[in-house]
HTML snippet that shows the backbone in 3Dmol.js (N, CA, C, O; Angstrom):
<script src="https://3Dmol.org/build/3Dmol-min.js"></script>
<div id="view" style="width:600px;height:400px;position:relative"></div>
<script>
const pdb = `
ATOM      1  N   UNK A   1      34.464 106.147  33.262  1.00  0.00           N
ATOM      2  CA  UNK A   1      34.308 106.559  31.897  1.00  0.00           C
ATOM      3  C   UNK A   1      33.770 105.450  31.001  1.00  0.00           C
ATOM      4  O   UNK A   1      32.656 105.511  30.481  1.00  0.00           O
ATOM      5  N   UNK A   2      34.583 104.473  30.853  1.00  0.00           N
ATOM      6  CA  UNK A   2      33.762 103.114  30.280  1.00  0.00           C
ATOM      7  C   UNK A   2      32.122 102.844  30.678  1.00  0.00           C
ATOM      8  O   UNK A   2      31.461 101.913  30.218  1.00  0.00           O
ATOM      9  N   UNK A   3      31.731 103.638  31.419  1.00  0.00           N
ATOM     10  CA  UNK A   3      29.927 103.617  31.425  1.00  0.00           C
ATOM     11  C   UNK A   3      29.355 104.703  30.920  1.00  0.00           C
ATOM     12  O   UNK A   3      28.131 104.686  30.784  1.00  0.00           O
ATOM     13  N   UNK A   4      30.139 105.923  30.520  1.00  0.00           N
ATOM     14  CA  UNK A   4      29.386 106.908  30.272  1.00  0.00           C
ATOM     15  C   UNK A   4      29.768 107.051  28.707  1.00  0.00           C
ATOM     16  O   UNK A   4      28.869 107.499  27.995  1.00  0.00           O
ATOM     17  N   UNK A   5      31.023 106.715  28.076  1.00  0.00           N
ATOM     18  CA  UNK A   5      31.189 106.987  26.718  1.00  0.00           C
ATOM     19  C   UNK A   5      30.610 105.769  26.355  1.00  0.00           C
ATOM     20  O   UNK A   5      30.358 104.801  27.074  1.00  0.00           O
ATOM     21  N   UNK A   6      30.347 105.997  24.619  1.00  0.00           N
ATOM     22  CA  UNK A   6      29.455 104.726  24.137  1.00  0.00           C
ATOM     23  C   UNK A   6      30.825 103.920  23.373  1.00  0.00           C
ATOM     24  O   UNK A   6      31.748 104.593  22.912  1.00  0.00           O
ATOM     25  N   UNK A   7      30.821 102.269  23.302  1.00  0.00           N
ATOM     26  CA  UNK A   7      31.370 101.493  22.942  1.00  0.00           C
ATOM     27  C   UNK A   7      31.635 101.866  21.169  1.00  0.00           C
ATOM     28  O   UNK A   7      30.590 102.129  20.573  1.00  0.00           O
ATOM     29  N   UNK A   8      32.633 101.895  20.514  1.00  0.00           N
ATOM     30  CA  UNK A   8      33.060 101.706  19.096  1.00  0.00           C
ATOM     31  C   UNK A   8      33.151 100.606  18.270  1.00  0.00           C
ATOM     32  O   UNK A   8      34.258 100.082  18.146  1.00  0.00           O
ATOM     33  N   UNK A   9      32.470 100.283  17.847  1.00  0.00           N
ATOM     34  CA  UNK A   9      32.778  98.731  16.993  1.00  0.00           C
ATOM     35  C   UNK A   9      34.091  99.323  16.809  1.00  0.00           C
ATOM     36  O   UNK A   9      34.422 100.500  16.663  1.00  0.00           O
ATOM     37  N   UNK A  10      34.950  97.956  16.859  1.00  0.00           N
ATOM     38  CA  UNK A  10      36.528  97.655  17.324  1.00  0.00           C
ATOM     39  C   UNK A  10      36.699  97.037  15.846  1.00  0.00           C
ATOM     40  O   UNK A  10      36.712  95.821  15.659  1.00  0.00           O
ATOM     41  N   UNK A  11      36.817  97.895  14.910  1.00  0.00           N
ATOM     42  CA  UNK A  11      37.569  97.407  13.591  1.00  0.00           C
ATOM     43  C   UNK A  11      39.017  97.184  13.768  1.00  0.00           C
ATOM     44  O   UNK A  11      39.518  96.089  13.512  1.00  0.00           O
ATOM     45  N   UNK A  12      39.605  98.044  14.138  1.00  0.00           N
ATOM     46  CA  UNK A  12      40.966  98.075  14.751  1.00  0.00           C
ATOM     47  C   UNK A  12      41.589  98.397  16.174  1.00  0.00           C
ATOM     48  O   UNK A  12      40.804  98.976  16.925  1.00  0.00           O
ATOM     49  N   UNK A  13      42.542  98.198  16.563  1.00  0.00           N
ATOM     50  CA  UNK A  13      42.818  98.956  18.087  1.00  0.00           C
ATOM     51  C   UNK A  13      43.118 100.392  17.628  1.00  0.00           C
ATOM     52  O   UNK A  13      43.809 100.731  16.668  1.00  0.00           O
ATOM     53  N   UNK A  14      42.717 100.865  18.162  1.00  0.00           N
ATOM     54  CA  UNK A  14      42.867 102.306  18.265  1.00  0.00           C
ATOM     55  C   UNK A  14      43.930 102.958  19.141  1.00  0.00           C
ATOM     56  O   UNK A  14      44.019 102.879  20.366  1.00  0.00           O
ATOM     57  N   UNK A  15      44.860 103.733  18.142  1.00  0.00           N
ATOM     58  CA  UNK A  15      46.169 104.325  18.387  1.00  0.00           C
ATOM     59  C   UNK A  15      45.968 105.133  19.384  1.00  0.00           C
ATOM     60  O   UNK A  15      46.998 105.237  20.050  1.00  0.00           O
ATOM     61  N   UNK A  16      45.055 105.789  19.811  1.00  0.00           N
ATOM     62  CA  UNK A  16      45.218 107.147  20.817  1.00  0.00           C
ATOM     63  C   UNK A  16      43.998 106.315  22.335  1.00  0.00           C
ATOM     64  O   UNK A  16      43.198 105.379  22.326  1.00  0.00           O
ATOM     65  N   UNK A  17      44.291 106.915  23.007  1.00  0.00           N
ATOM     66  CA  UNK A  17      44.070 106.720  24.033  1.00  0.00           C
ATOM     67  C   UNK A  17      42.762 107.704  24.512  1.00  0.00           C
ATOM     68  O   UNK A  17      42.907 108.884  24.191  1.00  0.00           O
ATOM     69  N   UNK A  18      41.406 107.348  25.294  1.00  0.00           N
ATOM     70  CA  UNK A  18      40.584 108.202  25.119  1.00  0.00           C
ATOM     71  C   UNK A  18      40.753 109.241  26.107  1.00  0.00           C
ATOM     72  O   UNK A  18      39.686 109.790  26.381  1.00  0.00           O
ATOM     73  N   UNK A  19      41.740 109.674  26.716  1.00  0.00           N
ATOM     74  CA  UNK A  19      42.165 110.463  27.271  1.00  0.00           C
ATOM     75  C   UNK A  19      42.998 111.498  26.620  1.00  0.00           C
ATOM     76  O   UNK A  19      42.799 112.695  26.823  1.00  0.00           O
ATOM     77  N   UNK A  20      43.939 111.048  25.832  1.00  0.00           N
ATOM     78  CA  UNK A  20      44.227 111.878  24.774  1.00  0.00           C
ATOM     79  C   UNK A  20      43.075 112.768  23.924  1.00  0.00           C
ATOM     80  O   UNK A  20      43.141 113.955  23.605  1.00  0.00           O
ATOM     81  N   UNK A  21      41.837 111.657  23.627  1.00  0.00           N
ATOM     82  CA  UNK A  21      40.632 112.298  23.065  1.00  0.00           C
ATOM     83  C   UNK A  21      40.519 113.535  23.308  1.00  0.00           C
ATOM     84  O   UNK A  21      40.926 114.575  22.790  1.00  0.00           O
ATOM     85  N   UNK A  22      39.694 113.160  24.473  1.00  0.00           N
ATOM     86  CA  UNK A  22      39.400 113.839  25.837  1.00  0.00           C
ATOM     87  C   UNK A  22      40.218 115.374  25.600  1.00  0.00           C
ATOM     88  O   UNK A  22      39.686 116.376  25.122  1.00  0.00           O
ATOM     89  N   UNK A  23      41.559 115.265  26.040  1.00  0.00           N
ATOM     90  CA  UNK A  23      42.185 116.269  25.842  1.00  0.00           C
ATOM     91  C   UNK A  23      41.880 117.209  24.340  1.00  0.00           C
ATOM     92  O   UNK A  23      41.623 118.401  24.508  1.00  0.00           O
ATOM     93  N   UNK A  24      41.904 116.792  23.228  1.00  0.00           N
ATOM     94  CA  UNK A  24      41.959 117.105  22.165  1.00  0.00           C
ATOM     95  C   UNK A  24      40.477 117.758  22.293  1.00  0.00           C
ATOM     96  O   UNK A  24      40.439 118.921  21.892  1.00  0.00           O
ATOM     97  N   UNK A  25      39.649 117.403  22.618  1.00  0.00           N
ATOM     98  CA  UNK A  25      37.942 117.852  22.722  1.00  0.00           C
ATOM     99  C   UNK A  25      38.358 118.997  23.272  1.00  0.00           C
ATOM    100  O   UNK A  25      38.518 119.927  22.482  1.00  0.00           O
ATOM    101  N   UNK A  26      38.628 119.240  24.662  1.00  0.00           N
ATOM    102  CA  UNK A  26      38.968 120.183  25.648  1.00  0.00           C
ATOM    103  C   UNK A  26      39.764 121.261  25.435  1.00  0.00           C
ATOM    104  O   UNK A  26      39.670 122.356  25.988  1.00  0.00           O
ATOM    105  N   UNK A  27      40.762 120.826  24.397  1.00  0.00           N
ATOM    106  CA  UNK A  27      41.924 121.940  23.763  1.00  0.00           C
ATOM    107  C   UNK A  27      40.562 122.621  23.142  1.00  0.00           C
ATOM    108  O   UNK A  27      40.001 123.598  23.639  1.00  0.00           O
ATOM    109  N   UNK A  28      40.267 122.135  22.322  1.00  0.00           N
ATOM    110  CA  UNK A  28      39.340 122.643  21.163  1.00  0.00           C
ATOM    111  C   UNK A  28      38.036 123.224  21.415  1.00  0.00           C
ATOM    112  O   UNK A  28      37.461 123.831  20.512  1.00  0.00           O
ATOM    113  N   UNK A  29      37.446 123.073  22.727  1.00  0.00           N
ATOM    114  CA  UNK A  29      36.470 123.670  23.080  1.00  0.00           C
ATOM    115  C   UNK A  29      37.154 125.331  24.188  1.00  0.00           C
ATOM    116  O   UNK A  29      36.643 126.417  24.464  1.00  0.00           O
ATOM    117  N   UNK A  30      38.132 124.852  24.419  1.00  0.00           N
ATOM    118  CA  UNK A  30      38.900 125.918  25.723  1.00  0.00           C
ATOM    119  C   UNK A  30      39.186 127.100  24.176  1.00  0.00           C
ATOM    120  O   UNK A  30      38.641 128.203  24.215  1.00  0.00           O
ATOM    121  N   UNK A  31      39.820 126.819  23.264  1.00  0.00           N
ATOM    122  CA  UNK A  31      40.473 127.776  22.548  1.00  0.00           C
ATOM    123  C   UNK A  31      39.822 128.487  21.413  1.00  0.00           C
ATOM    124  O   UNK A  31      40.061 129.471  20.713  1.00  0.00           O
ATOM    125  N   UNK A  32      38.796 127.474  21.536  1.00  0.00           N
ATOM    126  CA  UNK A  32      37.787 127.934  20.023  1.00  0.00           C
ATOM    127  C   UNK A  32      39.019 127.507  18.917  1.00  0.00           C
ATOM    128  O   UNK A  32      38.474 127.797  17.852  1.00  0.00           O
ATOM    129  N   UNK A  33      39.634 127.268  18.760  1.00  0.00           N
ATOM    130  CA  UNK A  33      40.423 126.963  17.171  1.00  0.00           C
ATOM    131  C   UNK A  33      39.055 126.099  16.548  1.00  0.00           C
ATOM    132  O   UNK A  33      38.025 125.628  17.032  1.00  0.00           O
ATOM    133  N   UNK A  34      39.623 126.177  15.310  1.00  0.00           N
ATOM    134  CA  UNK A  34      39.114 125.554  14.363  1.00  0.00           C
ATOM    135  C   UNK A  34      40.036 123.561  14.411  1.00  0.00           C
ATOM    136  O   UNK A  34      41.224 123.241  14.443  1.00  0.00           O
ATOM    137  N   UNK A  35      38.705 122.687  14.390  1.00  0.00           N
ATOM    138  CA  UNK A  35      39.360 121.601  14.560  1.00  0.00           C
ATOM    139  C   UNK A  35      40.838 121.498  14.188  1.00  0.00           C
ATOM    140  O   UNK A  35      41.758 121.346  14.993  1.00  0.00           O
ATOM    141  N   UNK A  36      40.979 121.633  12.415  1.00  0.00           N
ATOM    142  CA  UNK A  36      42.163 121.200  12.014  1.00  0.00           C
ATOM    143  C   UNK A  36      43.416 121.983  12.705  1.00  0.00           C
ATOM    144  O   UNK A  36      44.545 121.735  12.282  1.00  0.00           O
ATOM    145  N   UNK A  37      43.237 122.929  13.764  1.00  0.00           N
ATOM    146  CA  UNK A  37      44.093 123.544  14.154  1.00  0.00           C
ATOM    147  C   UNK A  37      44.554 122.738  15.292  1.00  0.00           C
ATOM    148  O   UNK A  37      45.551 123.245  15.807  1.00  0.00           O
ATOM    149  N   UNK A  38      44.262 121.920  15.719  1.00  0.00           N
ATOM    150  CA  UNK A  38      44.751 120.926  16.957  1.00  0.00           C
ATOM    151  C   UNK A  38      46.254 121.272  16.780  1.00  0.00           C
ATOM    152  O   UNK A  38      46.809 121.690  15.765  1.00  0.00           O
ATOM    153  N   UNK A  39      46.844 120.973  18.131  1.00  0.00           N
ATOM    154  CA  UNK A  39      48.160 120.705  18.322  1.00  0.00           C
ATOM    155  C   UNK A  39      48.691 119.619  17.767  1.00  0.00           C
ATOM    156  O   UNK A  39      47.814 118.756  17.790  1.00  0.00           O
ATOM    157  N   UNK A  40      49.867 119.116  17.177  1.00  0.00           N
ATOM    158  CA  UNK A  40      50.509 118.158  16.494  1.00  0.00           C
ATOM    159  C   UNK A  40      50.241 116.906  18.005  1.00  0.00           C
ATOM    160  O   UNK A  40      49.851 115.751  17.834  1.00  0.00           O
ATOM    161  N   UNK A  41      50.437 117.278  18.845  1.00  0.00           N
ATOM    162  CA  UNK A  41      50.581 116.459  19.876  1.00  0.00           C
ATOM    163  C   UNK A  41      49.932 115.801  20.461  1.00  0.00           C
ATOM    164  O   UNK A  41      50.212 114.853  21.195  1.00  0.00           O
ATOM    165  N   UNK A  42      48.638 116.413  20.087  1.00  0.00           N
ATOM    166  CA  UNK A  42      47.538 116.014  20.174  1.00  0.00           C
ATOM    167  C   UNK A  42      47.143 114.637  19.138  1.00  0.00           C
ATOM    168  O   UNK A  42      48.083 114.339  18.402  1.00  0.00           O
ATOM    169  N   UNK A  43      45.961 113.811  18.989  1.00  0.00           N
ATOM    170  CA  UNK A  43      45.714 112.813  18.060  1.00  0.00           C
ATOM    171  C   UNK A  43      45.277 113.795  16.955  1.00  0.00           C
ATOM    172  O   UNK A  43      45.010 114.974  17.189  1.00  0.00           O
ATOM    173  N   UNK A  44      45.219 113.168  15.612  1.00  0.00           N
ATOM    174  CA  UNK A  44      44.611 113.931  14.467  1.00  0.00           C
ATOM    175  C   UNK A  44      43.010 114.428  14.827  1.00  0.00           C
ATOM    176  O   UNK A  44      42.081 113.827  15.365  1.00  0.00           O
ATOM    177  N   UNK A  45      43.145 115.927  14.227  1.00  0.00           N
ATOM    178  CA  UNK A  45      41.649 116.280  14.491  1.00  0.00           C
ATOM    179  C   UNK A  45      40.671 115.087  14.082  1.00  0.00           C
ATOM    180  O   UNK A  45      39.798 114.638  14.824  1.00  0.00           O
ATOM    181  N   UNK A  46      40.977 114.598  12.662  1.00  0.00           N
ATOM    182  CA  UNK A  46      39.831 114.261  12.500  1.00  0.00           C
ATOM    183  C   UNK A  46      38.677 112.770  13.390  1.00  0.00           C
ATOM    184  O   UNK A  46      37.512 112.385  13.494  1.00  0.00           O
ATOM    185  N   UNK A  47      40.432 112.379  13.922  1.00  0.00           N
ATOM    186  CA  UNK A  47      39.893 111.650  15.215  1.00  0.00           C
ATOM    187  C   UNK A  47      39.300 112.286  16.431  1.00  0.00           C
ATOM    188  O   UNK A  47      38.226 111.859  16.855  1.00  0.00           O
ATOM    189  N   UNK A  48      39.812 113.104  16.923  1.00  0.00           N
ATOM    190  CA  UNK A  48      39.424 113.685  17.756  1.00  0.00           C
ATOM    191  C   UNK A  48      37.770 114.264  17.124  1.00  0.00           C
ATOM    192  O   UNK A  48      36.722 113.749  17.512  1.00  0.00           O
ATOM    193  N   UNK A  49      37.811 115.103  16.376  1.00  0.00           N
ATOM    194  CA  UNK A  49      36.233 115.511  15.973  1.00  0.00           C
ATOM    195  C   UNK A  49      34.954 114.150  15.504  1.00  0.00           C
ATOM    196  O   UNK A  49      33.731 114.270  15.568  1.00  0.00           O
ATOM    197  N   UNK A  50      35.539 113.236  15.166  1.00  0.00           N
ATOM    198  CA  UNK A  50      34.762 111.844  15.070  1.00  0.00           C
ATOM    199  C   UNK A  50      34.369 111.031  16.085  1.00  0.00           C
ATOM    200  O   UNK A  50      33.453 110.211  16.021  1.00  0.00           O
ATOM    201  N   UNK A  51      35.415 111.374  17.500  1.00  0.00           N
ATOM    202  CA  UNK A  51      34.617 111.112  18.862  1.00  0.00           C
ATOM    203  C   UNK A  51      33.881 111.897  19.140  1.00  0.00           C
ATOM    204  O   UNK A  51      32.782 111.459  19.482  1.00  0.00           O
ATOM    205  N   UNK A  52      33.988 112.802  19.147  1.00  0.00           N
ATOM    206  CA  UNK A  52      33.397 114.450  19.587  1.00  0.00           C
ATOM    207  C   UNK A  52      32.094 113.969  19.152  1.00  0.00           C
ATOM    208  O   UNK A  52      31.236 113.514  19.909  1.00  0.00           O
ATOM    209  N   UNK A  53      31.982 114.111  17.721  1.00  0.00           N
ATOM    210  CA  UNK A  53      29.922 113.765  17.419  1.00  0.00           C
ATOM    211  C   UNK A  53      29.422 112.696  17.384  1.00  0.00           C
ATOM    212  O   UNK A  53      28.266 112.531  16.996  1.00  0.00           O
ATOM    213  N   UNK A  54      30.350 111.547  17.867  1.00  0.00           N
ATOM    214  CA  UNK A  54      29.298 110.708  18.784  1.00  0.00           C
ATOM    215  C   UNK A  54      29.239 110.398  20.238  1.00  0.00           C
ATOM    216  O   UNK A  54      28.364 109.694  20.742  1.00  0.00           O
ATOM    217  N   UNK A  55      30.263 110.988  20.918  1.00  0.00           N
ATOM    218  CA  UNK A  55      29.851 111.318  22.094  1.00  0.00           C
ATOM    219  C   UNK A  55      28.714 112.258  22.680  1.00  0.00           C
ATOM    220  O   UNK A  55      27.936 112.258  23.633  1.00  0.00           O
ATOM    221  N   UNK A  56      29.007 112.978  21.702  1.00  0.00           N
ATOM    222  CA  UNK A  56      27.540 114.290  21.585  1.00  0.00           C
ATOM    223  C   UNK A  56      26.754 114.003  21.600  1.00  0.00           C
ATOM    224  O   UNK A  56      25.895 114.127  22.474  1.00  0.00           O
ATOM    225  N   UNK A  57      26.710 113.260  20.172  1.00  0.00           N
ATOM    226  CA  UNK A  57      25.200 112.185  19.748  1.00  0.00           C
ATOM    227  C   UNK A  57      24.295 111.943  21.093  1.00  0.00           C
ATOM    228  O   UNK A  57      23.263 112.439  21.545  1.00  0.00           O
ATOM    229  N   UNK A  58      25.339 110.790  21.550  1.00  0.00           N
ATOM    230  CA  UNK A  58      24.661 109.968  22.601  1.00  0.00           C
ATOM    231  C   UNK A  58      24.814 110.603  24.505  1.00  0.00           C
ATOM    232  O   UNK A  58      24.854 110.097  25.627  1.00  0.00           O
ATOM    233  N   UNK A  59      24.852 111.887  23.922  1.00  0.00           N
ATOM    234  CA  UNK A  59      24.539 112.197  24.977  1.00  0.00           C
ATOM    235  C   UNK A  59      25.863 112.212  26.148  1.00  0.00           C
ATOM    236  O   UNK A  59      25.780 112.871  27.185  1.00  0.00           O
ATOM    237  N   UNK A  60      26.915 111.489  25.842  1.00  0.00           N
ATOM    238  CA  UNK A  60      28.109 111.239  27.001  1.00  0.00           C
ATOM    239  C   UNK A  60      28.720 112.734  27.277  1.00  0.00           C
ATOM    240  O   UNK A  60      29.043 112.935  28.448  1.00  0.00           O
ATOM    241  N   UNK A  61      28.949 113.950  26.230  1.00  0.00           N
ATOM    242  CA  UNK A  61      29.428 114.674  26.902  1.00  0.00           C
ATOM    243  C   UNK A  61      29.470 115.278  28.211  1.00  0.00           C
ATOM    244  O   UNK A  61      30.366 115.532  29.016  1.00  0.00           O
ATOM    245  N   UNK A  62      27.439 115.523  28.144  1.00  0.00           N
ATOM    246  CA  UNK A  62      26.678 116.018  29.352  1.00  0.00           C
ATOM    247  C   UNK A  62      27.013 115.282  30.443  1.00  0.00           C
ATOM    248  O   UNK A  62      27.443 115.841  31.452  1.00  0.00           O
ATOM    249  N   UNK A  63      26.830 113.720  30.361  1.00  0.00           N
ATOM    250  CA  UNK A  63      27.285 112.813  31.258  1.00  0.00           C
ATOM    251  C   UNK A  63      28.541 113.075  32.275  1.00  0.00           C
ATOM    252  O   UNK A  63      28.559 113.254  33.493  1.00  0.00           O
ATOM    253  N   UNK A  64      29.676 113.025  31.210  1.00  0.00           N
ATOM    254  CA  UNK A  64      30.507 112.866  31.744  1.00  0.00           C
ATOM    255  C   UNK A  64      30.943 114.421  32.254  1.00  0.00           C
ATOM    256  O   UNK A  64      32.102 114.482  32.664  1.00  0.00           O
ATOM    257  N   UNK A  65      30.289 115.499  32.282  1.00  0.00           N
ATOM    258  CA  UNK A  65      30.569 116.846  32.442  1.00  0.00           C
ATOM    259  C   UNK A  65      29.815 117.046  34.082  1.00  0.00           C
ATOM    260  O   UNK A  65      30.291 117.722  34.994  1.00  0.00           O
ATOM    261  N   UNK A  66      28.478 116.220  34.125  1.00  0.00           N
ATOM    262  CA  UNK A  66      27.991 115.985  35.214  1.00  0.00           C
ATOM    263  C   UNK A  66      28.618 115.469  36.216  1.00  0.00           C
ATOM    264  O   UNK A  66      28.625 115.921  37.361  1.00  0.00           O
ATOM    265  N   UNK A  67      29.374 114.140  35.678  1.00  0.00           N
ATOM    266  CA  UNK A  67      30.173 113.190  36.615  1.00  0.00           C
ATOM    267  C   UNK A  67      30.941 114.162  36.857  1.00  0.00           C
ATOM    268  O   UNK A  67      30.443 114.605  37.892  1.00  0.00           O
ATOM    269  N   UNK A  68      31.802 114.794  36.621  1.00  0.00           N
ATOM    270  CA  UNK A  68      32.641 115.325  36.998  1.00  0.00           C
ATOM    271  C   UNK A  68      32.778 116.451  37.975  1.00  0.00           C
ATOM    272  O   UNK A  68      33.591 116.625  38.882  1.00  0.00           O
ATOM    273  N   UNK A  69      31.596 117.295  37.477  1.00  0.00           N
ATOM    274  CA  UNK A  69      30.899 118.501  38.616  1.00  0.00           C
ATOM    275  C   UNK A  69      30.778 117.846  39.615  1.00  0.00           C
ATOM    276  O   UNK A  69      31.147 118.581  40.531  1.00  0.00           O
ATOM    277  N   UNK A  70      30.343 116.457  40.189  1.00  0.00           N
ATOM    278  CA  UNK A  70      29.778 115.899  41.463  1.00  0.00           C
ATOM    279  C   UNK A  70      30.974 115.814  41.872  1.00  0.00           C
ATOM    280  O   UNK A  70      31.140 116.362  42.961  1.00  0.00           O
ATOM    281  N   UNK A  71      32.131 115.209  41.303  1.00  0.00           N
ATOM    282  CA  UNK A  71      33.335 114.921  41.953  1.00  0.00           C
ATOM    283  C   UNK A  71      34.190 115.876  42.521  1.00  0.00           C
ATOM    284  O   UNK A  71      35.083 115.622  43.329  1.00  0.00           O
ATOM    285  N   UNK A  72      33.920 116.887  42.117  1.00  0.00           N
ATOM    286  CA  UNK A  72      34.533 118.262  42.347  1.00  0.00           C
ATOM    287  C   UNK A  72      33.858 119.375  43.546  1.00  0.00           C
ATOM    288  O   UNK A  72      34.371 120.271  44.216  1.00  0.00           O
ATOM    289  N   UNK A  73      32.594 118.885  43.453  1.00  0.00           N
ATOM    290  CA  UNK A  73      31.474 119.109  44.478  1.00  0.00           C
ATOM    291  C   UNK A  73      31.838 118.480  46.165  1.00  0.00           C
ATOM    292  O   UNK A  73      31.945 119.108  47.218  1.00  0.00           O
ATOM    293  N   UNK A  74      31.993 116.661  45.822  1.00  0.00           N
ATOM    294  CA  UNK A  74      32.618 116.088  47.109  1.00  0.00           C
ATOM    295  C   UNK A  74      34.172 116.622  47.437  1.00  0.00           C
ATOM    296  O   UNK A  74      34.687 116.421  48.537  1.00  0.00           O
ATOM    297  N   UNK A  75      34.671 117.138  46.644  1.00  0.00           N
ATOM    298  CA  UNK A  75      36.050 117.213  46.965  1.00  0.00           C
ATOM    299  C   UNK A  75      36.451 118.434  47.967  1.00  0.00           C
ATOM    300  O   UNK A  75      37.280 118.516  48.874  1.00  0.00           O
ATOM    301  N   UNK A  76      35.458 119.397  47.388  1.00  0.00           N
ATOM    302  CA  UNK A  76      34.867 120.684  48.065  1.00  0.00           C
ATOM    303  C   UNK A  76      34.796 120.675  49.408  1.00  0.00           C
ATOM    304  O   UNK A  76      35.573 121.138  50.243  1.00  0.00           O
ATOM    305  N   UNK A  77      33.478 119.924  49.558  1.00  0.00           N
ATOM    306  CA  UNK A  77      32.944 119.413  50.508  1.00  0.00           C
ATOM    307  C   UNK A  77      34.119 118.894  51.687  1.00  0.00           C
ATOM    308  O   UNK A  77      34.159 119.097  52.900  1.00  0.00           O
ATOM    309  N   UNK A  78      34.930 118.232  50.885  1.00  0.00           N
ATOM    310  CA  UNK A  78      35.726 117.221  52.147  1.00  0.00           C
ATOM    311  C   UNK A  78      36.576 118.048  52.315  1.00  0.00           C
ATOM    312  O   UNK A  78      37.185 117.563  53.269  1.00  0.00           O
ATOM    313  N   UNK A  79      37.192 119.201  52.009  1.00  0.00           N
ATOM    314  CA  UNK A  79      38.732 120.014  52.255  1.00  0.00           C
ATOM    315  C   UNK A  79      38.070 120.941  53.216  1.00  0.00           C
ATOM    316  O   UNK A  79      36.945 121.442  53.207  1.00  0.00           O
ATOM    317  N   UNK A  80      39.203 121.050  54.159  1.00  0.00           N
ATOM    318  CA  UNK A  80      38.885 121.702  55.630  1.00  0.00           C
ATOM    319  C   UNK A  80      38.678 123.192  54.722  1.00  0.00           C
ATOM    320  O   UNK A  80      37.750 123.774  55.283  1.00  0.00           O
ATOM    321  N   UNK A  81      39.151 124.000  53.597  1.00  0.00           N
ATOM    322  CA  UNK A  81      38.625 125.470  53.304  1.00  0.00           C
ATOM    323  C   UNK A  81      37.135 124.959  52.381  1.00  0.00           C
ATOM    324  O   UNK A  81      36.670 125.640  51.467  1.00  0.00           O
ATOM    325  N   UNK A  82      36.692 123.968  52.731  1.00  0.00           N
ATOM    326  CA  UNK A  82      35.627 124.052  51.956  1.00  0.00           C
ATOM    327  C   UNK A  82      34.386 123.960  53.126  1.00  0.00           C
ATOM    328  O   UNK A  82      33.246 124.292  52.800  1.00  0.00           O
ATOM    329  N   UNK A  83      34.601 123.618  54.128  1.00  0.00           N
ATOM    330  CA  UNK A  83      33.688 123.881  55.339  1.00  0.00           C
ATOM    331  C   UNK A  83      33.363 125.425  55.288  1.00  0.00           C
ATOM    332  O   UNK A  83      34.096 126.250  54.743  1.00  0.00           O
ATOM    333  N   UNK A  84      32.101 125.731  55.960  1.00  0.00           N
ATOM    334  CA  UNK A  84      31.500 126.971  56.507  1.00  0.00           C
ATOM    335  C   UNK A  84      31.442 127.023  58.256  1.00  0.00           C
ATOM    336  O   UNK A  84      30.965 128.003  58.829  1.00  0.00           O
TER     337      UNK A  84
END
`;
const viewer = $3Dmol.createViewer("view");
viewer.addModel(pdb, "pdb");
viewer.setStyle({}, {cartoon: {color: "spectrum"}});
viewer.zoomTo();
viewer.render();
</script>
């Protein structure tokens, strides 16, 4: 992940974890809510939606949506019900 999301100028450390992000993107794209509707448990939308459009921006969503299809592809591949 550190190669596919883009770096943040580091004004501060940042409270949430980009996996938490991550999640919060994923809630929000799986449910259609409206950002501010995030789960409490989640990080604040407006963090979460401020990664969101620059990950977009630069392209990492696709990236990392790709990476992930391949990984899921080999995994396929290697499990004895995934043979023909």
């Amino acid at each position: 992940m550190p190669q596919i999301l883009p770096q943040k100028k580091q004004t501060r450390p940042c409270d949430w974890t980009k996996r938490e992000i991550i999640d919060g993107i994923l809630y929000q794209l799986k449910n259609g809510c409206n950002w501010e509707d995030l789960p409490k448990d989640l990080p604040p939308y407006s963090t979460v939606y401020w990664h969101y459009k620059q990950w977009r921006a630069a392209g990492a969503i696709e990236k990392l949506m790709t990476c992930l299809h391949e990984q899921v592809r080999e995994q396929v591949k290697k499990s004895p019900s995934g043979q023909r």
